[in-house]
N, C-alpha and C positions, 0 to 999 in steps of 0.2 A: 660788547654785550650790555655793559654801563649804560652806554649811551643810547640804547635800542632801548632798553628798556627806563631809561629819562624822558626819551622823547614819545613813546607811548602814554606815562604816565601823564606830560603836560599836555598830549591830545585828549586826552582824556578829560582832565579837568579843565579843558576848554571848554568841552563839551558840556559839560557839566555847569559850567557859569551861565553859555549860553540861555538867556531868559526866554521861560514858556510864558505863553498866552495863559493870564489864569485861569483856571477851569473852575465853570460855575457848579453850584452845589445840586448835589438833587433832592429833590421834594416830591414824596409822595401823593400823587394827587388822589383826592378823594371823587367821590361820582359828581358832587357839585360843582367842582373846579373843573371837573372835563366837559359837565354840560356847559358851563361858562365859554371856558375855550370853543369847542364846536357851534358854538350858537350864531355865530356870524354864516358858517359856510351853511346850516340850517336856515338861516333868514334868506340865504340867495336861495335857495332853491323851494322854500314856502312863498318868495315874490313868483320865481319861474311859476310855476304851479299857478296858481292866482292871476298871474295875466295870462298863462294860457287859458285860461280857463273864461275869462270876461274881456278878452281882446275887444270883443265885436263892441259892446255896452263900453270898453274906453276909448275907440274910435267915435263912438257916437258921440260920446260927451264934449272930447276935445276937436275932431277934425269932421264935424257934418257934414254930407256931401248929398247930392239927390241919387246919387251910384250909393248902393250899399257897400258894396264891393270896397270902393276907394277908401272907406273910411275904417274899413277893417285892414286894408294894406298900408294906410299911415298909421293906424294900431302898431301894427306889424315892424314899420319902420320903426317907431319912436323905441320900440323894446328893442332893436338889433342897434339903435345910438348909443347905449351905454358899452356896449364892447367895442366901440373905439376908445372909448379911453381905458378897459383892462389894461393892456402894456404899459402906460404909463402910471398907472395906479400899483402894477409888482414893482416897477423901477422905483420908483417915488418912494413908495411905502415899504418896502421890502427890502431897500436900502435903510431907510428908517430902522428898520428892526434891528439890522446889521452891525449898528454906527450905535444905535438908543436904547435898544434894548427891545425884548419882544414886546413886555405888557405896553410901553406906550403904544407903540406901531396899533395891537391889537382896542386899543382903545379909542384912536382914532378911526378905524375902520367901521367900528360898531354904530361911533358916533355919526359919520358919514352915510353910512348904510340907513341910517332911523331918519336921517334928514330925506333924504333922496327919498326914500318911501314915503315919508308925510307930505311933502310936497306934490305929488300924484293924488295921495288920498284926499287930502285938505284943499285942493287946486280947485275953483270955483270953474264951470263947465264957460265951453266957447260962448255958449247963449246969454249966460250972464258978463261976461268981461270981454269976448270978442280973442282977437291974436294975443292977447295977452295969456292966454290961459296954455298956450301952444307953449310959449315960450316958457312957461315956467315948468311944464310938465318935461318940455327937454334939457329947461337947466335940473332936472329934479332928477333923471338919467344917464345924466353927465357925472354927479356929483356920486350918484350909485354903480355906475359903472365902474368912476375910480376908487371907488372903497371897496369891491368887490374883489377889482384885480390885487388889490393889495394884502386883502384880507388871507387869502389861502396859506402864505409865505408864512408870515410869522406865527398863525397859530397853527400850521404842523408841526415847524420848529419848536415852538412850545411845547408840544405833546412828545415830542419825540426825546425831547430833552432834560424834560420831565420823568421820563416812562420809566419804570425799574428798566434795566437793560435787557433781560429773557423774553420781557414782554412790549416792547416798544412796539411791534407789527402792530396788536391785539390794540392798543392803547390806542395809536396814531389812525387804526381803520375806523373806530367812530365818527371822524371827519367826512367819510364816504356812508358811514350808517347814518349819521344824523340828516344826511342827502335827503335819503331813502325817508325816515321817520315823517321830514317837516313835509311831503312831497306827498304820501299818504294823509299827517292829520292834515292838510288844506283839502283833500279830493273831500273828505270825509266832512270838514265841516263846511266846504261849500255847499254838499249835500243834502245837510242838514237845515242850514238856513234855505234855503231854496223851499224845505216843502213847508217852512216856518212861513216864511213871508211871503212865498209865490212869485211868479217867474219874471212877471213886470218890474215890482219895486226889484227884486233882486237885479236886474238889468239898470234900472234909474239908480238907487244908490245902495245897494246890497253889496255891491262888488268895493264899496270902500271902507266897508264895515269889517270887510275878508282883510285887510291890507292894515285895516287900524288896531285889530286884533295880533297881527303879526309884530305891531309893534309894541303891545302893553307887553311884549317880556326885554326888550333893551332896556331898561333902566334896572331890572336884575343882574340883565350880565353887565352893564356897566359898573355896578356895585362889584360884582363877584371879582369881575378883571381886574378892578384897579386895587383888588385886596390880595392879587396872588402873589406869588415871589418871583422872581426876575431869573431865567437862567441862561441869558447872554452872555455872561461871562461878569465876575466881580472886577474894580478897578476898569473896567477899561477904558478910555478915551475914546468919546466918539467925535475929537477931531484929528486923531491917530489915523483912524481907518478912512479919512478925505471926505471930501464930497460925496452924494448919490452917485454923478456922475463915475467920481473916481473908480466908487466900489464895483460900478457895471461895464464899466472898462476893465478891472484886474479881473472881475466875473468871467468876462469873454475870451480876456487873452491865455488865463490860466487854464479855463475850463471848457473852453470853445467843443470839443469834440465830445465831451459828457454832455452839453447842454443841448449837441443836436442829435445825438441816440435818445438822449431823454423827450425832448421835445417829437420825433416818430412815437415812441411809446403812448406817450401822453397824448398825439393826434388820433389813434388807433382807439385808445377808449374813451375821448369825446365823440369820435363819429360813431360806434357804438351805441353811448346815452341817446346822441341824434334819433339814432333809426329806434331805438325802444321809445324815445318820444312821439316818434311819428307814427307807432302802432293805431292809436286811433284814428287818426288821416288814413292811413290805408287799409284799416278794416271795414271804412265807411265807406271811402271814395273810388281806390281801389278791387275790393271785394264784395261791394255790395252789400255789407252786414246793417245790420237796424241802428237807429241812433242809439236806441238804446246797451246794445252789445259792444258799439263803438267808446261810448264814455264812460263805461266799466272796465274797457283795457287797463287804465293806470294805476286801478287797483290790482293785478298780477305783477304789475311795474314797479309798485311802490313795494310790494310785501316781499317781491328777491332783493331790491332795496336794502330791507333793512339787518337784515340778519345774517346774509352771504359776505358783505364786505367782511364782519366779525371773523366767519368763519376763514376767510383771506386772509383778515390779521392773524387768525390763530395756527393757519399754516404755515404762513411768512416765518414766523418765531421758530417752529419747529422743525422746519423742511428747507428753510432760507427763501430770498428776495426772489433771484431768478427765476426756481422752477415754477413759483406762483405768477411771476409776470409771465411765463414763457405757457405754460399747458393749457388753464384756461383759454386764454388769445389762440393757441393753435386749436384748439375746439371748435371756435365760434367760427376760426376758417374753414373748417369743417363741415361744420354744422351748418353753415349762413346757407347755402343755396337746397341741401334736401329740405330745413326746416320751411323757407319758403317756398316750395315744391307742393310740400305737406299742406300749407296754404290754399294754394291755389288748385286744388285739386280733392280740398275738400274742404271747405269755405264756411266755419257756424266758429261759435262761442266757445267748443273744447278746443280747437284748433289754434286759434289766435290768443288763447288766455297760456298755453303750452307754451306756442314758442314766441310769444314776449316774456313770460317767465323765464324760464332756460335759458334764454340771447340775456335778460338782466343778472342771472343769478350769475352765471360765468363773468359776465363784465364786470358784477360787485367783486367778485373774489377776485378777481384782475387789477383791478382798482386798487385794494386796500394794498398789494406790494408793490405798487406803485408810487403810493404816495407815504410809505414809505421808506423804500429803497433809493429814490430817487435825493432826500435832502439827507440822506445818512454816504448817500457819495461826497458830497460836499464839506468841506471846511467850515466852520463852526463862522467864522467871520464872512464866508458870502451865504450860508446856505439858504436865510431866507428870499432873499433876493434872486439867488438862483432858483429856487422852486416859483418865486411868485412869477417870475417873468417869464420862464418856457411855459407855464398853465395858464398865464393870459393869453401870450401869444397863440398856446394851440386853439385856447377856447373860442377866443376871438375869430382865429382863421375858419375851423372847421364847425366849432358849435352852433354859429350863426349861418353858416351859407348848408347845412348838409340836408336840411329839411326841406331846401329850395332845390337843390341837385338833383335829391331822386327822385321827389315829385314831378320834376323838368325832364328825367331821364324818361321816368314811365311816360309821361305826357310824351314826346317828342319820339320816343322810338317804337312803344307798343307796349313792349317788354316788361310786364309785372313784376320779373327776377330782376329789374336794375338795382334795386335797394339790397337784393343780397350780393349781388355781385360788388356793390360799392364796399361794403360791408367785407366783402371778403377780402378784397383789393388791400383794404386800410391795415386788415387784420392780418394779414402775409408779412408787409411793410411791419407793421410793430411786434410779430415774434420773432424778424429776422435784428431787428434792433437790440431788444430784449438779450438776445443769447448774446449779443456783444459785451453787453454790461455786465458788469462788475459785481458779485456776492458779497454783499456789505453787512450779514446779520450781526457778525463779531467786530466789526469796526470800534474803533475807540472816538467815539462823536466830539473828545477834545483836543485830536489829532489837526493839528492845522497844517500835517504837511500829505494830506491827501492828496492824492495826484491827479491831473486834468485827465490823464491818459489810462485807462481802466486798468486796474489788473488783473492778473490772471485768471480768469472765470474757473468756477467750480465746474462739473458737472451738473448739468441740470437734468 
């Protein structure tokens, strides 16, 4: 009995020597420090917005052609160049965070992000410089592409790590609201300047005035970022934790089967944004609606945007991860093909302003337990890295080809429902994903011995 209970006692304080990973402090962030932190994933989607919106005016400047046409499909191109380099910009940078800490990782993406955009804005047109003006604008996409993929990783690990623990949903969903917010004021100040200056200059150099303005607020958040506190962990070594490479090898072998549940999840509400994007492409081209009922869509888009991911977050906190990833998603499977039905069978302004609302508002609230359920699975030492790299990959894959798809589908088959039907397809695929996953609200985020293999799902 001696002995039983000897050798208990020195398992014990074996256990007990064993050294933990130290856990970094928390800091209460106040609204400046979060608009800080979010102001990157903000700047991608006030760019998105912006060249959607003067595609046609930056094919003309950079790729002249006597085809209108062609000059707005190398527009087209040069925007889908930077999502070739997203995956290497989560790998890269989101290892960075890993190994360095978040505020660096985050400080270089900002920085990267302001480059890549001045280089577009400030980029002297074909006429003046000739191919050289090509070239700089695609090194200019290249450079924004990789700060972008890299950017998402560490500053939700930031915010989530940050967050008092009750509210980390609520906290980490501003990253999906600040979407919403920068995606609305660009419709609104493209707007504006348009009945300012009139339709020509704003086509001649109006659209770089949209781009220059997005970027007089990076040297705020550069300020703000490089002032916050660090909560990667105190002490650690970041040539402990290896190479980029290293950390994305132990990422995949440890975590392989979380990274491709999450990775479906994460396809399912970028094809989603896709098809709310393409609302005005199909109420114009599709349905026949007026230009002018067409380029008011993104304001229904923008305004479920901004206030549904919150109320996401503020479900997540209360209700847990899953059932918010899982019910919305099954709605929109629901929902995708009556709502486009409802469409096509009665085609005006109430119709299409409804259910692009609705298809965003579900997708915001979807969204925000997404992105943060998703890096509160992971281990404190891959989690940026792990989130940056399945949301480049998905963005990459799907964000880019999904506006080309159902336009190709209706074109090619007749079928005005192909966009719900895609839409429902994606949306099946990521509720079935979802209910695999793992209910992570009570997790301990300094836990480094999370496991690649989910555990036991709650009821959802």
């Amino acid at each position: 009995m001696d002995l039983a209970k000897s050798a208990a006692a020195k398992s014990a304080a074996a256990k007990s020597a064993t050294p933990k990973p130290p856990a970094a402090p928390r800091h209460d962030l106040d609204r400046k420090a979060v608009g800080a932190v979010v102001l990157g994933n903000a700047l991608e989607f006030y760019d998105f917005t912006v060249y959607a919106f003067f595609a046609k005016a930056i094919g003309e400047a950079f790729f002249p052609a006597t085809d209108a046409s062609h000059s707005l499909l190398a527009s087209l191109a040069l925007f889908g160049v930077g999502y070739v380099m997203r995956p290497i910009g989560g790998a890269v940078i989101g290892a960075l965070a890993d190994r360095a800490g978040r505020k660096p990782a985050m400080l270089v993406t900002i920085a990267l992000m302001a480059i890549g955009m001045l280089m577009l804005a400030a980029c002297p047109s074909y006429a003046q410089i000739g191919g050289w003006a090509q070239v700089i604008v695609i090194a200019g996409r290249l450079i924004q592409g990789l700060a972008l993929g890299g950017e998402v990783g560490p500053s939700t690990a930031y915010l989530l790590e940050a967050a008092p623990p009750r509210h980390r949903g609520f906290v980490t969903s501003w990253q999906i609201a600040s979407q919403g917010c920068a995606a609305l004021f660009a419709g609104l100040v493209a707007t504006i300047l348009a009945f300012a200056i009139g339709e020509a200059p704003m086509a001649e150099w109006g659209w770089r005035v949209m781009f220059l303005l997005g970027l007089a607020v990076v040297p705020v958040g550069l300020v703000i970022r490089s002032h916050l506190p660090e909560t990667a962990g105190e002490g650690e070594d970041p040539k402990a934790a290896g190479s980029a490479w290293e950390v994305v090898r132990r990422l995949l072998r440890e975590h392989g089967r979380l990274l491709a549940l999450t990775f479906l999840v994460i396809a399912a509400s970028t094809v989603s944004n896709a098809v709310g994007t393409n609302m005005p492409v199909y109420a114009g081209a599709t349905l026949g609606l007026s230009t002018t009922v067409a380029t008011a869509v993104p304001i229904a888009l923008g305004l479920a945007s901004v206030g549904f991911p919150l109320l996401g977050g503020w479900l997540a906190d209360r209700y847990g991860r899953r059932p918010v990833m899982i019910w919305p998603r099954a709605a929109i499977l629901v929902l995708a093909v009556p709502a486009f039905l409802w469409l096509l069978h009665a085609p005006g302004p109430t119709a299409i302003f409804a259910v692009t609302f609705l298809l965003s508002a579900l997708s915001s609230i979807n969204a925000a337990a997404i992105i943060v359920g998703i890096p509160e699975s992971l281990p404190r030492s891959v989690r940026s890295t792990g989130l940056a790299l399945v949301y480049a990959l998905s963005v990459s894959i799907f964000g880019g080809s999904t506006n080309f798809i159902i336009n190709w589908l209706v074109t090619t088959t007749g079928d005005r429902l192909a966009p719900a039907y895609y839409l429902a397809a994606f949306s099946l695929v990521g509720t079935i994903a979802a209910m695999v996953l793992p209910e992570t609200r009570d997790r301990d985020l300094d836990d480094e011995t999370a496991s690649s293999t989910p555990v036991r799902a709650t009821t959802a």
